[in-house]
N, C-alpha and C positions, 0 to 999 in steps of 0.2 A: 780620869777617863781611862778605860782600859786600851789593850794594843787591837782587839778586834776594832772597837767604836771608832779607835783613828783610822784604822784600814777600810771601812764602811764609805766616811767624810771623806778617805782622799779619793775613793774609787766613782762616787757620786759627783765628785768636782770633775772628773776626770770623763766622764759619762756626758758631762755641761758641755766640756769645751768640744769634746768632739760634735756636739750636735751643733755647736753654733757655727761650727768649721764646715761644717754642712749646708746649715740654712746660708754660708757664705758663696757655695762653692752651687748650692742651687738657688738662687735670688731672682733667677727671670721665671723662676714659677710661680713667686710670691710679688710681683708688680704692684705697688699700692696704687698709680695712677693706671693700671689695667681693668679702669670701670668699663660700661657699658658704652660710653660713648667713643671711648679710645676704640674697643672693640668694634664697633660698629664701622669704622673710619678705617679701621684696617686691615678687617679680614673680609668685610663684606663691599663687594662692589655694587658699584653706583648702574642703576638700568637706564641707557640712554630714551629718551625720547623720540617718537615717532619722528618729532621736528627734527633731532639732533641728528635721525641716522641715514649715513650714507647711503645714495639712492645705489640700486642695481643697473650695475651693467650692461650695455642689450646683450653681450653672451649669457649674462645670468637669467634676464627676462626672457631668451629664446629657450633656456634651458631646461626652465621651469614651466613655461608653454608645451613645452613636447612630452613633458611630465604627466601632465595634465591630458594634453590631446589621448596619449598612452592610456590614460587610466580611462576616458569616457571612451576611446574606441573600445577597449575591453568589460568594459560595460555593457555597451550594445550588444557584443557579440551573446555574451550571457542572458542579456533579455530577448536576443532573437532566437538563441536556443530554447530557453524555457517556453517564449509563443509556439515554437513549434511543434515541442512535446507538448502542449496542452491543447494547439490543434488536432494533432493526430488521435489523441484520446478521446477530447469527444467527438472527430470524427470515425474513431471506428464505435465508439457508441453508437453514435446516429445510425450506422450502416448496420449494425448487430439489430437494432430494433428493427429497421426495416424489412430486416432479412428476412426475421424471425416472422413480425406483422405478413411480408410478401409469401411467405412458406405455408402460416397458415393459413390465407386468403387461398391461395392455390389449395392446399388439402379440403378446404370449405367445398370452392368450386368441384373437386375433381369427385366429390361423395354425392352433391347434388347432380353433377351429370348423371353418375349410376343411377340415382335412385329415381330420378326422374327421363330416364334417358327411355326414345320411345322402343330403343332398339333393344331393348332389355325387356324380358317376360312382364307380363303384370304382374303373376303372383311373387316372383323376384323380388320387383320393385314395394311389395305390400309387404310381402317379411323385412325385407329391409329396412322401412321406415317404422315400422312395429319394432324390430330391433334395437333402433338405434333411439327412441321412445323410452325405449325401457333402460337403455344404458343411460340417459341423462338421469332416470329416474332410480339409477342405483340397483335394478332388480335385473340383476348379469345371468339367473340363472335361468330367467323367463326370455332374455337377449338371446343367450345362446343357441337357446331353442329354436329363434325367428331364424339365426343364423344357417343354422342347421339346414331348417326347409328351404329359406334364400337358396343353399348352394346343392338341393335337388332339382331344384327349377335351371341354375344356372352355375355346373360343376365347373369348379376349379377358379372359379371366379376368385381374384386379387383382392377387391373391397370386403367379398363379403367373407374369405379366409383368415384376412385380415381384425374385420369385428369380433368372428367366432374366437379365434386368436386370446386380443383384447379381453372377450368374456370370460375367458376363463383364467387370464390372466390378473384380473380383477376379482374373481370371486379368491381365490388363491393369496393375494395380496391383502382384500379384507377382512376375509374368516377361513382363511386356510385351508379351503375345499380347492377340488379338484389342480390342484398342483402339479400331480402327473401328468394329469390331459393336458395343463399348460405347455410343461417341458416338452411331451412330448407334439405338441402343436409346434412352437415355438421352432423346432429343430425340423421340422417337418417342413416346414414353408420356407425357413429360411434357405433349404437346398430347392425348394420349389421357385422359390421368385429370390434367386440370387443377389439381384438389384434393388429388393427392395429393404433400405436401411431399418425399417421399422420393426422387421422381426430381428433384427440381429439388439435391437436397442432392448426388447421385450428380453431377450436371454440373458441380457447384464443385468437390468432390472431384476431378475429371477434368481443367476448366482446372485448378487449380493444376498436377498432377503431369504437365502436357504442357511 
């Protein structure tokens, strides 16, 4: 045998012992009774039973009571906010509709006084209802016309400034006639009846759709 092949066998014996010097020096990794049930017995703890365990203290039951009271008064308080905000929602609905319903019951009434009012011309009172005939019916330019003579009968009148107004704001709005007449109605009333919102609603209406 040559002098390498001895240097090989002694280096490989020598490679043994240290490992076994090893597996000596770490032996509590390698436990052969470290089955499953050794394991079980001493790393995992035992859960006492309801029976088994210590009753609480009255400091701990008072503790745990104020724990509690804590969390349901903060509860209420959160359910009594959100009732609140969901009352006031829909009551300012409710009030938005009625407003809206009471505003236009009043414009209803305050068109049939004019139109029907004795103190008002008859022929007034004919173009007006002719007018406003013609505006359900979509025909603004036959409206404006009633409007017209309405307010020779009875100049400067509010209701009937107002429709003629309307008419021509509507022809303008559905076939893009008389536009100018509108604007310049529109701007004309509104320094005329200061007070009244409806011409100044009619001029936003107007910018926007220009």
């Amino acid at each position: 045998m040559s002098g390498g092949g001895g240097g090989s066998i002694l280096a490989m014996i020598q490679t043994l012992r240290n490992n076994k010097a090893l597996l000596g020096k770490r032996k509590s990794y390698f436990k052969r009774s470290s089955n499953y049930t050794v394991y079980n017995k001493t790393y995992r703890k035992k859960l006492n039973s309801f029976g088994n365990r210590k009753p609480l203290s009255e400091e701990e039951v008072d503790k745990v009571r104020k724990k509690f009271q804590l969390i349901k008064r903060r509860n209420n308080r959160i359910t009594a906010s959100l009732f609140t905000i969901a009352a006031l929602i829909i009551g300012y609905g409710f009030y938005s509709i009625l407003s809206q319903k009471h505003s236009f019951q009043k414009s209803k009434e305050r068109i049939n006084t004019v139109i029907y009012s004795k103190l008002k011309p008859q022929p007034y009172r004919d173009q007006m209802k002719l007018g406003i005939l013609k505006m359900k019916e979509k025909d603004y330019f036959m409206a404006s016309g009633n409007f017209k003579k309405a307010l020779i009968h009875q100049p400067n009148d509010l209701m009937a400034e107002y429709f003629l107004t309307k008419a021509y704001y509507s022809l303008c709005i559905t076939k893009g006639q008389a536009c100018e007449i509108a604007k310049t109605k529109v701007i004309e009333n509104r320094n005329k009846f200061p007070n009244e919102y409806r011409f100044q609603y009619l001029e936003k209406r107007l910018d926007v759709n220009d």
